[in-house]
N, CA, C and O atoms as a GROMACS GRO file, in nm:
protein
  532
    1UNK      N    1   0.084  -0.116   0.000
    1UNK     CA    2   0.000   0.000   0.000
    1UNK      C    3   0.090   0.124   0.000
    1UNK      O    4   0.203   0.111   0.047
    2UNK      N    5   0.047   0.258  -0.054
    2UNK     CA    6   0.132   0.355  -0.051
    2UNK      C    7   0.153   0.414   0.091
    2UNK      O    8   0.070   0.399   0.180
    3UNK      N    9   0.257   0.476   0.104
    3UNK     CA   10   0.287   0.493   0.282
    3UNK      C   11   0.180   0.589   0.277
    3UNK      O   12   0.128   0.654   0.185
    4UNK      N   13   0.152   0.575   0.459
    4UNK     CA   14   0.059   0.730   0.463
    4UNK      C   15  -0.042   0.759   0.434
    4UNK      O   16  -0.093   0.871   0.435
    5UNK      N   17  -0.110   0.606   0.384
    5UNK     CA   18  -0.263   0.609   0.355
    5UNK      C   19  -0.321   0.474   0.432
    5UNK      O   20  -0.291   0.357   0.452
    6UNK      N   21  -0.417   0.564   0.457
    6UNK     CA   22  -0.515   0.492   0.537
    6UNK      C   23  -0.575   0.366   0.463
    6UNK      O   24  -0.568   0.348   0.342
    7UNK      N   25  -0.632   0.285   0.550
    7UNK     CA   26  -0.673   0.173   0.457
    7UNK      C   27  -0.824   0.107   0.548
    7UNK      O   28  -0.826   0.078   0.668
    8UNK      N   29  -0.914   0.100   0.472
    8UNK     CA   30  -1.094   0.131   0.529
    8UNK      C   31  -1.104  -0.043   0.467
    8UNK      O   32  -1.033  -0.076   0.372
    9UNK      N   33  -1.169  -0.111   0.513
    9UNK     CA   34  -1.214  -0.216   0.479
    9UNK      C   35  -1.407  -0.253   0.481
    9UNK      O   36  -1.479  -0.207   0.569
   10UNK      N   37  -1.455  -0.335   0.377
   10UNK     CA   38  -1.622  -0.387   0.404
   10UNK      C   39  -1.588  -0.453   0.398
   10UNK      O   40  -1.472  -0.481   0.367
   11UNK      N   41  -1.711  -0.544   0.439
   11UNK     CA   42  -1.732  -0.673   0.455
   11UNK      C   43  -1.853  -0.680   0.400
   11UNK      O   44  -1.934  -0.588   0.414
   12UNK      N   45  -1.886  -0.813   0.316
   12UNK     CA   46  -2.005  -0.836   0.285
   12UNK      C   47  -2.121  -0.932   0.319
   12UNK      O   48  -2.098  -1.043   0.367
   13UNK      N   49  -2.233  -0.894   0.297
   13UNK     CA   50  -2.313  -0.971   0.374
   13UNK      C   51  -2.331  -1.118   0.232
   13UNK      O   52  -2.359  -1.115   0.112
   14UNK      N   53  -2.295  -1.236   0.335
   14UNK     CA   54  -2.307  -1.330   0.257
   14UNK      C   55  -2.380  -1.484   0.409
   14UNK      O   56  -2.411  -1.462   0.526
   15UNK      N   57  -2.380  -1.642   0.317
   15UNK     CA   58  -2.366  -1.684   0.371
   15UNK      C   59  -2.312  -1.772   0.445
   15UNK      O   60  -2.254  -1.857   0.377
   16UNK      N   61  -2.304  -1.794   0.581
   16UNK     CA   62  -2.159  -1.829   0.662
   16UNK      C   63  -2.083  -1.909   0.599
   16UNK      O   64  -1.966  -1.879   0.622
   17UNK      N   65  -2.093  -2.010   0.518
   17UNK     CA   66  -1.980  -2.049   0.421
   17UNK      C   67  -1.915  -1.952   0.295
   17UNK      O   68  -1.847  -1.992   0.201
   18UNK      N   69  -1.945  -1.855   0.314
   18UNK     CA   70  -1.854  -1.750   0.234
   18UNK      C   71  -1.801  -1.634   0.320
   18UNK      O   72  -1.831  -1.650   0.439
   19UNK      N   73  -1.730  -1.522   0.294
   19UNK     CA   74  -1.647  -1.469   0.335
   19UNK      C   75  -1.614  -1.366   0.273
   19UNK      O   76  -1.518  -1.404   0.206
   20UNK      N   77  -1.638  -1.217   0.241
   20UNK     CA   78  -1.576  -1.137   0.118
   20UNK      C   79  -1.578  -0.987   0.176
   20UNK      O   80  -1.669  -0.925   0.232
   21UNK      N   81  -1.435  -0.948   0.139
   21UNK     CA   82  -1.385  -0.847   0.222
   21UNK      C   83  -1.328  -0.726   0.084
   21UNK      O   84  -1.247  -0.748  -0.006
   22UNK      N   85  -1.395  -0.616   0.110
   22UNK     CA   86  -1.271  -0.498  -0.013
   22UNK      C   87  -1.211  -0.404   0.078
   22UNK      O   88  -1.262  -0.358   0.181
   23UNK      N   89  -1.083  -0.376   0.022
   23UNK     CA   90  -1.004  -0.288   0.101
   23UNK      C   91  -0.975  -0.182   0.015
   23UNK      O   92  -0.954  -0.198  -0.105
   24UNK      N   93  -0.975  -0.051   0.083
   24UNK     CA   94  -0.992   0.068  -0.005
   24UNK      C   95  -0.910   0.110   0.095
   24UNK      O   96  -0.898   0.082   0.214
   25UNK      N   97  -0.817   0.237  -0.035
   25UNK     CA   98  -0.766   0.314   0.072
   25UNK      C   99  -0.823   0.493   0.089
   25UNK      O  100  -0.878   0.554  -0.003
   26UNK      N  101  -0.809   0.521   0.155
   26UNK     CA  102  -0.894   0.668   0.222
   26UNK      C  103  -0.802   0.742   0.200
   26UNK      O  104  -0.742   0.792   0.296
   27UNK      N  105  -0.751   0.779   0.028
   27UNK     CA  106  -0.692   0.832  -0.038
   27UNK      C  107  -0.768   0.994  -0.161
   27UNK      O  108  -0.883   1.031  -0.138
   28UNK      N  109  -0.709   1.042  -0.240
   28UNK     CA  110  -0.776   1.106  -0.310
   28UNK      C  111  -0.784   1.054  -0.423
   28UNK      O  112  -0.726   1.110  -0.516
   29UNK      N  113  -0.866   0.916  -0.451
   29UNK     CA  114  -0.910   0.839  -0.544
   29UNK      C  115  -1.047   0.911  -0.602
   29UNK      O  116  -1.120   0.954  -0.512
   30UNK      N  117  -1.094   0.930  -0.738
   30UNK     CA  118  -1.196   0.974  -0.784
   30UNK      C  119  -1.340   0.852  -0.680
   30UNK      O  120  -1.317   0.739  -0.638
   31UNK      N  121  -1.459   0.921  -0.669
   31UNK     CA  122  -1.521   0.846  -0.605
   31UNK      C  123  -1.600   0.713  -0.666
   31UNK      O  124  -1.686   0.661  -0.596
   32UNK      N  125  -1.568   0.656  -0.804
   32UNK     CA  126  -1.588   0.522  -0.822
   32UNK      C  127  -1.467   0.441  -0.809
   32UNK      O  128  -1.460   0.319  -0.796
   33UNK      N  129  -1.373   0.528  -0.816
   33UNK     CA  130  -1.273   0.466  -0.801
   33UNK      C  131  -1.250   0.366  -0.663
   33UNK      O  132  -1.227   0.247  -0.643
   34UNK      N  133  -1.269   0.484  -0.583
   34UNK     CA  134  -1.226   0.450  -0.431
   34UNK      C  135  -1.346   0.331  -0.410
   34UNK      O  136  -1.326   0.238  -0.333
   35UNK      N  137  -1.465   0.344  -0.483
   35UNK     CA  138  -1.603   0.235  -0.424
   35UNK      C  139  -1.556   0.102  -0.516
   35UNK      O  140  -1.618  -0.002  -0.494
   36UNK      N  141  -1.464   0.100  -0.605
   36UNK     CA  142  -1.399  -0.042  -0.636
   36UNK      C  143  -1.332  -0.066  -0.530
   36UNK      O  144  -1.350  -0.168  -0.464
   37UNK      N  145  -1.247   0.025  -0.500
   37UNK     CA  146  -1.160  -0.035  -0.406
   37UNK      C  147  -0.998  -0.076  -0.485
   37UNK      O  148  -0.957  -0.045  -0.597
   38UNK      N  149  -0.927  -0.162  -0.366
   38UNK     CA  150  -0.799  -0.169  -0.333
   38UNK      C  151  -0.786  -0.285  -0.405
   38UNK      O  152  -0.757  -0.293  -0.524
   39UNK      N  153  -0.813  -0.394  -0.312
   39UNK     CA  154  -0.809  -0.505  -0.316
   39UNK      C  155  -0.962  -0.582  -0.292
   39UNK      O  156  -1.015  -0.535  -0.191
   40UNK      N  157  -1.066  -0.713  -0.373
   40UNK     CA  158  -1.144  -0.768  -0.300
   40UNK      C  159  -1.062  -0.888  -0.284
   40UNK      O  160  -0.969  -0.928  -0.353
   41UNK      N  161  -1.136  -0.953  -0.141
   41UNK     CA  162  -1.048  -1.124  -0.070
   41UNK      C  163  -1.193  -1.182  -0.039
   41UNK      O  164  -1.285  -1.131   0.025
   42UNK      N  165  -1.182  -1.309  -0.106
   42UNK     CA  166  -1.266  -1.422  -0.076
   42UNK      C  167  -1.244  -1.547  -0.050
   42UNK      O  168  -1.178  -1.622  -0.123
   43UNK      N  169  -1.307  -1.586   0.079
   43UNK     CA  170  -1.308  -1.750   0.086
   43UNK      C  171  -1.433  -1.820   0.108
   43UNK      O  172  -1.540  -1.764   0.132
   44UNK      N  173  -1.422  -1.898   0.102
   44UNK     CA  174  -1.553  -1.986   0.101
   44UNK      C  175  -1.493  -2.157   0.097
   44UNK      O  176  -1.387  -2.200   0.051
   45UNK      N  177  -1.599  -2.228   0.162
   45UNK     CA  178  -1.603  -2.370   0.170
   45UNK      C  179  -1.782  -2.439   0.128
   45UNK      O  180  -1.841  -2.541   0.163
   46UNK      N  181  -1.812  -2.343   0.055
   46UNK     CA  182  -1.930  -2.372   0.041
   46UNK      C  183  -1.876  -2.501  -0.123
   46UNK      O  184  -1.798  -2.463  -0.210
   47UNK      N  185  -1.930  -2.619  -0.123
   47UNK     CA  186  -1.934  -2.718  -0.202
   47UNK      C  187  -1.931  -2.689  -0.334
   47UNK      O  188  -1.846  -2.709  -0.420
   48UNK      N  189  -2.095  -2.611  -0.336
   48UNK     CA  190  -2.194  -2.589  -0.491
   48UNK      C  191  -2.060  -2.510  -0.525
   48UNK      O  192  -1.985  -2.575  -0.598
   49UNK      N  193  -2.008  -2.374  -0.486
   49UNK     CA  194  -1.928  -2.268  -0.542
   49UNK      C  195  -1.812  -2.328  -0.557
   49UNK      O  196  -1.770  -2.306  -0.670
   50UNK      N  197  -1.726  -2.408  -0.484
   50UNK     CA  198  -1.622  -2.453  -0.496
   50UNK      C  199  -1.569  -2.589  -0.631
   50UNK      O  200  -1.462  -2.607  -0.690
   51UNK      N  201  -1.725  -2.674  -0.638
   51UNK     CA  202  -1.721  -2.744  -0.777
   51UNK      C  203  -1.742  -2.684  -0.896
   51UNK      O  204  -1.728  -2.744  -1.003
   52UNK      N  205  -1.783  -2.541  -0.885
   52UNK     CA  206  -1.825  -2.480  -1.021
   52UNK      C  207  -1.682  -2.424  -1.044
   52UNK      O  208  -1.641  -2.427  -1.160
   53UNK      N  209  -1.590  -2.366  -0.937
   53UNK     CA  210  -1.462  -2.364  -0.991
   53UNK      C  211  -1.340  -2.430  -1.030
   53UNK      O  212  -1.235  -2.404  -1.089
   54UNK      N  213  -1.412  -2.550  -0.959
   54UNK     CA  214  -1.287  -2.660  -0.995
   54UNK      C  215  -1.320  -2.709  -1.157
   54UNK      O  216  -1.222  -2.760  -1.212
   55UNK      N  217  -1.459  -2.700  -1.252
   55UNK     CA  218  -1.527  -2.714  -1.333
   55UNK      C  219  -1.446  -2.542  -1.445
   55UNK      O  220  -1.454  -2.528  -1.567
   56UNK      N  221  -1.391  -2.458  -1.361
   56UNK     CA  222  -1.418  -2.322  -1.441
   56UNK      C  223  -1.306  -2.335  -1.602
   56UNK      O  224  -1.216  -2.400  -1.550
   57UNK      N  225  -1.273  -2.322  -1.708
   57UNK     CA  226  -1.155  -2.341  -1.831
   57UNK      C  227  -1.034  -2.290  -1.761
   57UNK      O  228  -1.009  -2.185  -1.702
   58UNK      N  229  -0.952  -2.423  -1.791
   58UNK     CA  230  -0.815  -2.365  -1.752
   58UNK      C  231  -0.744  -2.378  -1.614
   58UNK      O  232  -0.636  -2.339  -1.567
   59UNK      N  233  -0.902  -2.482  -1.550
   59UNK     CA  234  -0.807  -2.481  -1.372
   59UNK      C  235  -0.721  -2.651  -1.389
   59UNK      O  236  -0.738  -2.745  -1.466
   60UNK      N  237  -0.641  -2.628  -1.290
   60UNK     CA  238  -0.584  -2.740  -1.326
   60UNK      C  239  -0.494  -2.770  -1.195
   60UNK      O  240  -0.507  -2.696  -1.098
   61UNK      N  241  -0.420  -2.857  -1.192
   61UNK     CA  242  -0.338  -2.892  -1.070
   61UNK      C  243  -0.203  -2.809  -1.089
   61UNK      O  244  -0.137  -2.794  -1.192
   62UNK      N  245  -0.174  -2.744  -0.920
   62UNK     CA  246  -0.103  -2.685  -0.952
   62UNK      C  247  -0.044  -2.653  -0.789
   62UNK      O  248  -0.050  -2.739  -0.701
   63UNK      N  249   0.007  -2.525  -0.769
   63UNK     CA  250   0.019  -2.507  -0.596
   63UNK      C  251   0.008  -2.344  -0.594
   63UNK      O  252   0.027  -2.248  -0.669
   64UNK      N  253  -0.028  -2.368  -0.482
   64UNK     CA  254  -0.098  -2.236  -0.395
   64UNK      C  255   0.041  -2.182  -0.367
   64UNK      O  256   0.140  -2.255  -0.378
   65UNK      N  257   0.052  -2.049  -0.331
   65UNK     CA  258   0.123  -1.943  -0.339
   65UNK      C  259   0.242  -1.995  -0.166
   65UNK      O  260   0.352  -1.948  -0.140
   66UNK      N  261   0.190  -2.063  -0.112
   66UNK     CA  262   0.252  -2.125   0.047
   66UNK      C  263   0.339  -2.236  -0.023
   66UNK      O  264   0.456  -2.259   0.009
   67UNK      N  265   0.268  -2.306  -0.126
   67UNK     CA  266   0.322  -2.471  -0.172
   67UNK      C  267   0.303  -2.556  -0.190
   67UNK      O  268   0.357  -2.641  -0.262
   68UNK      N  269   0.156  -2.556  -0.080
   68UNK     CA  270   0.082  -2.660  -0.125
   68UNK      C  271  -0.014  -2.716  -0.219
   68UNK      O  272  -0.103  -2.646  -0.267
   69UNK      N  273  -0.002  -2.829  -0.247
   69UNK     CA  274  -0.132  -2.875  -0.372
   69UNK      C  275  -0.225  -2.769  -0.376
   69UNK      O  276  -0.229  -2.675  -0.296
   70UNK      N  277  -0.307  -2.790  -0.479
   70UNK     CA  278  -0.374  -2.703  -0.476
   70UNK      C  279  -0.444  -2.711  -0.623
   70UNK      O  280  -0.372  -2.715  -0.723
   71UNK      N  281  -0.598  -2.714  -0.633
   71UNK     CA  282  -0.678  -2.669  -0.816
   71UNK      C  283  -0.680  -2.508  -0.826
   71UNK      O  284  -0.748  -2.424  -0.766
   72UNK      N  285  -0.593  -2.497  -0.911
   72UNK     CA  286  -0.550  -2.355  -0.970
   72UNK      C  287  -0.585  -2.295  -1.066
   72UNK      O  288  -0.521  -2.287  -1.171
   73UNK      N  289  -0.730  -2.228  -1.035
   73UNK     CA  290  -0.813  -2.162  -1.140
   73UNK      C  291  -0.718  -2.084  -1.249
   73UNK      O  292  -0.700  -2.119  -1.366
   74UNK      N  293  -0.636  -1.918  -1.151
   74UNK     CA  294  -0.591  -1.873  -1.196
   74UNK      C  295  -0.469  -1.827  -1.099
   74UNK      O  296  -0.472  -1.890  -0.993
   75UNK      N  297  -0.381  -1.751  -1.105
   75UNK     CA  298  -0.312  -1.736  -1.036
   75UNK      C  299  -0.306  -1.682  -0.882
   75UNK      O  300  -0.232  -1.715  -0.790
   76UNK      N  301  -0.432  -1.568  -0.888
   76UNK     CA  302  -0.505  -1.553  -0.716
   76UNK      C  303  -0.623  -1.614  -0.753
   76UNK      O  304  -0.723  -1.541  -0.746
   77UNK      N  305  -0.640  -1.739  -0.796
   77UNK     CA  306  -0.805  -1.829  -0.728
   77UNK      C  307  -0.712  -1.957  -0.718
   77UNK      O  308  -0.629  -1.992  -0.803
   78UNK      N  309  -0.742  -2.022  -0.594
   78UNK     CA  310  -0.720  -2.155  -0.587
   78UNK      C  311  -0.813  -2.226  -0.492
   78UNK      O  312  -0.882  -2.157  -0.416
   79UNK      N  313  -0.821  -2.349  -0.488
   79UNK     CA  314  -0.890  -2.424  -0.427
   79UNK      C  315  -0.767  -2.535  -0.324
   79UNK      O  316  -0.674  -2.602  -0.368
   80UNK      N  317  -0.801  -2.523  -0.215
   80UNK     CA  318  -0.688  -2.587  -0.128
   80UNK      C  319  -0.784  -2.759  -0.068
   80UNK      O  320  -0.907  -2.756  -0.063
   81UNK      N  321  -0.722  -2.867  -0.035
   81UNK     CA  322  -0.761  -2.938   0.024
   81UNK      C  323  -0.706  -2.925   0.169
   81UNK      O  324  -0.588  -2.931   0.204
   82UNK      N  325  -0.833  -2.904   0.258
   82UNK     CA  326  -0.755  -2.885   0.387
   82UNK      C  327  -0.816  -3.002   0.490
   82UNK      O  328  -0.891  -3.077   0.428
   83UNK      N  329  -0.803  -3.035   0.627
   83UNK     CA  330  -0.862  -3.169   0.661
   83UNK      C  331  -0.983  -3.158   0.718
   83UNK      O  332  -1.053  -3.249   0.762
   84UNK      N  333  -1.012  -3.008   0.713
   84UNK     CA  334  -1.192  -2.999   0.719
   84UNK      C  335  -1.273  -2.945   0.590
   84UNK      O  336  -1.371  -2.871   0.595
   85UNK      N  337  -1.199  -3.009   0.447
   85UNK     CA  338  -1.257  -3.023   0.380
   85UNK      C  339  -1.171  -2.881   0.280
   85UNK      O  340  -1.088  -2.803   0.327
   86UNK      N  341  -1.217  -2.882   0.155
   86UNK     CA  342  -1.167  -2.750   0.072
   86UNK      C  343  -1.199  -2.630   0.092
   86UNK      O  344  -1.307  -2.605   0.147
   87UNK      N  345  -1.139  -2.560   0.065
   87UNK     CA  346  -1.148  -2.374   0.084
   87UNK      C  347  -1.082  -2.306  -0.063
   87UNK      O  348  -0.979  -2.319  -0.129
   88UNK      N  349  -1.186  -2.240  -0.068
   88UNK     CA  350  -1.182  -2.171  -0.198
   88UNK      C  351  -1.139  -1.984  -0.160
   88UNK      O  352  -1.203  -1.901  -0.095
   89UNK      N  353  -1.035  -1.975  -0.216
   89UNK     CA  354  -0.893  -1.822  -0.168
   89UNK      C  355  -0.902  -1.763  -0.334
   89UNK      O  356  -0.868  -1.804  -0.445
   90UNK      N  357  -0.960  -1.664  -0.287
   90UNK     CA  358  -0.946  -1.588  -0.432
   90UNK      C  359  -0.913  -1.437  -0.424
   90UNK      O  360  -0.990  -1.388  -0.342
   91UNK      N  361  -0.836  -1.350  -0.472
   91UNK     CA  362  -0.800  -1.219  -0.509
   91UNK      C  363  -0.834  -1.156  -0.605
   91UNK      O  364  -0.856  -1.220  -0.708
   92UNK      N  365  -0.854  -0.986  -0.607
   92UNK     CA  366  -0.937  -0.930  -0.749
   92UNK      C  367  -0.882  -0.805  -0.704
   92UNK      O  368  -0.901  -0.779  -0.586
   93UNK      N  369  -0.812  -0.711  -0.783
   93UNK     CA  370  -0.740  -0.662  -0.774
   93UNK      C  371  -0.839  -0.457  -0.812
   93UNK      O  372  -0.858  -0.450  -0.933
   94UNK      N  373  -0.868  -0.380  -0.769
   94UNK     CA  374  -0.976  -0.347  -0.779
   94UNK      C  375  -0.905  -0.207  -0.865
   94UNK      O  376  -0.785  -0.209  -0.894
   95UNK      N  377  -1.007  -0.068  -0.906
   95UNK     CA  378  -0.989   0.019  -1.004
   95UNK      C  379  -0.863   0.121  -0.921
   95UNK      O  380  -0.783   0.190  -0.985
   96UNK      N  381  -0.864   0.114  -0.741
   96UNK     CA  382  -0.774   0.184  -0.689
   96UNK      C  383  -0.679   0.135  -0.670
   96UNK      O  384  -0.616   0.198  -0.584
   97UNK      N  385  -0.606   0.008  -0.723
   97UNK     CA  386  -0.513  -0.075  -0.685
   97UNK      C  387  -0.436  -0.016  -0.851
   97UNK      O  388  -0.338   0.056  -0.862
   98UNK      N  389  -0.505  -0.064  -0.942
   98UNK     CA  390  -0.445  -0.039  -1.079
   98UNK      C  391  -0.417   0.094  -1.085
   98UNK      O  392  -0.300   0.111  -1.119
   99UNK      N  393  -0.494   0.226  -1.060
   99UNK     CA  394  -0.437   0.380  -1.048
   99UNK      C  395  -0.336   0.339  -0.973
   99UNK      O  396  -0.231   0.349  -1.037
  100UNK      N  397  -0.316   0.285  -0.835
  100UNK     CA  398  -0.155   0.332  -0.730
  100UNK      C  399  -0.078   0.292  -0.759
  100UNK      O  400   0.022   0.338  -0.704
  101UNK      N  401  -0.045   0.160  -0.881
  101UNK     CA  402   0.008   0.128  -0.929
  101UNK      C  403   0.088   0.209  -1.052
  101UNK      O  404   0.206   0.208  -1.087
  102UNK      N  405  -0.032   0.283  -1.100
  102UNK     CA  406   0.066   0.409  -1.224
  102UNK      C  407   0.162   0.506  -1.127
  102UNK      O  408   0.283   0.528  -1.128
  103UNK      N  409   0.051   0.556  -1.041
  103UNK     CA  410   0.123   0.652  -0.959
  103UNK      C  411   0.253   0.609  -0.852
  103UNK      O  412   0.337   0.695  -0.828
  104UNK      N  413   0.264   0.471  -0.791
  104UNK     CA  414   0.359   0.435  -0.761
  104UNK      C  415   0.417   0.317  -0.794
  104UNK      O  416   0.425   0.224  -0.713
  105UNK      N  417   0.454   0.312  -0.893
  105UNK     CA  418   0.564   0.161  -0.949
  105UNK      C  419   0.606   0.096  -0.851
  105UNK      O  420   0.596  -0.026  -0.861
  106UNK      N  421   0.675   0.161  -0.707
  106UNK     CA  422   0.770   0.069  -0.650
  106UNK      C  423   0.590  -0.039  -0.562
  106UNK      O  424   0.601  -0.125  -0.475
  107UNK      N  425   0.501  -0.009  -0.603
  107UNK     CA  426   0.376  -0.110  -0.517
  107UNK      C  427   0.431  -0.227  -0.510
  107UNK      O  428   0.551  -0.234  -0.535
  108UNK      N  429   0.368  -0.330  -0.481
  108UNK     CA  430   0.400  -0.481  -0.472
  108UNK      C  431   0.318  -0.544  -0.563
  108UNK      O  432   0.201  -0.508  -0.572
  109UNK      N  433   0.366  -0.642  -0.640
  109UNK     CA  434   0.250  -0.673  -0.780
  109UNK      C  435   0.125  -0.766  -0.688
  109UNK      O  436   0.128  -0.815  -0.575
  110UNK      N  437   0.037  -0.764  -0.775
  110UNK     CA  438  -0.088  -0.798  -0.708
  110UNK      C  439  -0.062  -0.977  -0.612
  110UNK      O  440  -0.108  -1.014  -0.505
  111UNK      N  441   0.031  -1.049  -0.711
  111UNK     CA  442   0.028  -1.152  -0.640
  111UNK      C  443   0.123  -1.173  -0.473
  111UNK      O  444   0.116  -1.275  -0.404
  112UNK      N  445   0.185  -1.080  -0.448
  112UNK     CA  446   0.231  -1.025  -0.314
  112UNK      C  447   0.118  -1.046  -0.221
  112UNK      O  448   0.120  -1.130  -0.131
  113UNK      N  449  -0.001  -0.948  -0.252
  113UNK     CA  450  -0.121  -0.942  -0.200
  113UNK      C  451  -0.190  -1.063  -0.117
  113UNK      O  452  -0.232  -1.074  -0.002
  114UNK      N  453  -0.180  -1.167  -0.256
  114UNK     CA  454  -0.236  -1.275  -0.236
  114UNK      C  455  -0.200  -1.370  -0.146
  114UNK      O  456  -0.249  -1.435  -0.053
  115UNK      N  457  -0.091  -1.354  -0.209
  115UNK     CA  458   0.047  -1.477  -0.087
  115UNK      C  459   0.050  -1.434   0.057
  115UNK      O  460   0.102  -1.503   0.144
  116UNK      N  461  -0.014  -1.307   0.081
  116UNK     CA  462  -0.029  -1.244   0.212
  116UNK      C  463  -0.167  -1.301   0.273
  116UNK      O  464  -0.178  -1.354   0.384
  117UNK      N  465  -0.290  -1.275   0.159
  117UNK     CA  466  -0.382  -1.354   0.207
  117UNK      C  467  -0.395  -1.446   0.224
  117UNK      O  468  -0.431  -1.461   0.341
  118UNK      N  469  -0.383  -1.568   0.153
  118UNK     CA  470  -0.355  -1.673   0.126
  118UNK      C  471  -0.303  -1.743   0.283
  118UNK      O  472  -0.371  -1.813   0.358
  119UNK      N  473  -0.164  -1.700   0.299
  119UNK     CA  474  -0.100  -1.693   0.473
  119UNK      C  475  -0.174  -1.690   0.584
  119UNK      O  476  -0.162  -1.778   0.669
  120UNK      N  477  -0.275  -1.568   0.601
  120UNK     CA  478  -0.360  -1.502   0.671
  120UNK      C  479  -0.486  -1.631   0.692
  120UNK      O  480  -0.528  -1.686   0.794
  121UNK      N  481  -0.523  -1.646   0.542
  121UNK     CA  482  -0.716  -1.709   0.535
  121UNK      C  483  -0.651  -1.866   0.606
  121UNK      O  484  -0.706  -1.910   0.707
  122UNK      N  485  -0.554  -1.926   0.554
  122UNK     CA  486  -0.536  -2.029   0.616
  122UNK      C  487  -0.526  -2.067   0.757
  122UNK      O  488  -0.551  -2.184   0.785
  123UNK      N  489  -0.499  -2.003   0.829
  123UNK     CA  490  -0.478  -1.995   0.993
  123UNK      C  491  -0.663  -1.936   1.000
  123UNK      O  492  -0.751  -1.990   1.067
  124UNK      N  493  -0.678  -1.829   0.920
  124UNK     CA  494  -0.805  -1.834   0.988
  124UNK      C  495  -0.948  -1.955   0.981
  124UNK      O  496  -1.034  -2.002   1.055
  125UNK      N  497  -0.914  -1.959   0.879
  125UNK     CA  498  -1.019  -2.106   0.772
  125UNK      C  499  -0.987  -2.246   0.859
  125UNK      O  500  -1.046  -2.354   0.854
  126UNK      N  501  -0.888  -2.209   0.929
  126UNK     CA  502  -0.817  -2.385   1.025
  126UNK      C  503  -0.762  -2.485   0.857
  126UNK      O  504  -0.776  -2.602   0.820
  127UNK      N  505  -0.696  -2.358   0.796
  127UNK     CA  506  -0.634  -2.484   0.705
  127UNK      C  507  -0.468  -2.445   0.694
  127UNK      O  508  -0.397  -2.397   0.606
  128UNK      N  509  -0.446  -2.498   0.846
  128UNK     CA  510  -0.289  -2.455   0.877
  128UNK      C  511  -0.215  -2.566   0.758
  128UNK      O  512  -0.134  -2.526   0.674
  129UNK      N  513  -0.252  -2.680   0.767
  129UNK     CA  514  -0.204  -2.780   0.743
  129UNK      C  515  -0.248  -2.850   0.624
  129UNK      O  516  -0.369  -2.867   0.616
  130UNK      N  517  -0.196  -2.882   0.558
  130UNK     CA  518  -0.227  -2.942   0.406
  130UNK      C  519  -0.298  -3.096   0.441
  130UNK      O  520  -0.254  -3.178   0.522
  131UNK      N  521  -0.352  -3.103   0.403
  131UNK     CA  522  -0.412  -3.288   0.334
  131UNK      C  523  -0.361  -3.351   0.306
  131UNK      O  524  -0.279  -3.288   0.239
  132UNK      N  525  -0.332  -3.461   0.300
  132UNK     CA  526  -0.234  -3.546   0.200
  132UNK      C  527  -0.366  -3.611   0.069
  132UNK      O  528  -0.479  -3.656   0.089
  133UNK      N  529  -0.317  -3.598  -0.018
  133UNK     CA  530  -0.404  -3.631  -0.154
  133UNK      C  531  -0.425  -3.750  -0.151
  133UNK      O  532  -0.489  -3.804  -0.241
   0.00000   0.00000   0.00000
């Protein structure tokens, strides 16, 4: 994030098997800008959503940004096997992330982001620990 800016987070109303958070920063972003936001982060262990992505073109076996196995939609969506079952970790990179990016090059590329979440959702999701396949 750029130094010196604040950083506002929502949360959305979903249900308890999902999870979806945007982070904006409380910057002088034009005002659609700033209502995209920063960053959105999603997880979920909901089944129906998690087979429609393992189903989505192009996912395939691969590893999550930590190391472990992992069905790898795209580079921030993956699907983890954890031992209370899969969790679906996804990143979306929003209209104020791509402006701070012109305005500051030295940012961290979006998949930084992820590998941060990714770190984070797992300890929170209880998927410290990988599965064995």
């Amino acid at each position: 994030m750029p130094a010196d800016t604040e950083v506002l987070e929502a949360g959305r109303r979903a249900p308890a098997d999902l999870w979806s958070c945007t982070v904006s920063l409380d910057d002088d972003s034009r005002a659609p800008v700033r209502e995209d936001g920063f960053m959105t982060y999603t997880a979920s262990r909901d089944p129906l959503l998690i087979a429609a992505v393992k189903k989505a073109p192009g996912t395939s076996k691969g590893e999550a940004p930590d190391g472990r196995e992992a069905e790898v939609v795209e580079r921030a969506r993956v699907v983890l096997t954890c031992a209370r079952g899969e969790l679906y970790l996804a990143s979306e990179p929003g209209l104020q992330y791509l402006e701070a990016r012109k305005r500051h090059p030295d940012l961290p590329p979006r998949d930084t982001y992820f590998e941060s979440f990714v770190k984070s959702a797992t300890g929170t999701f209880g998927c410290g620990a990988a599965a064995r396949r």
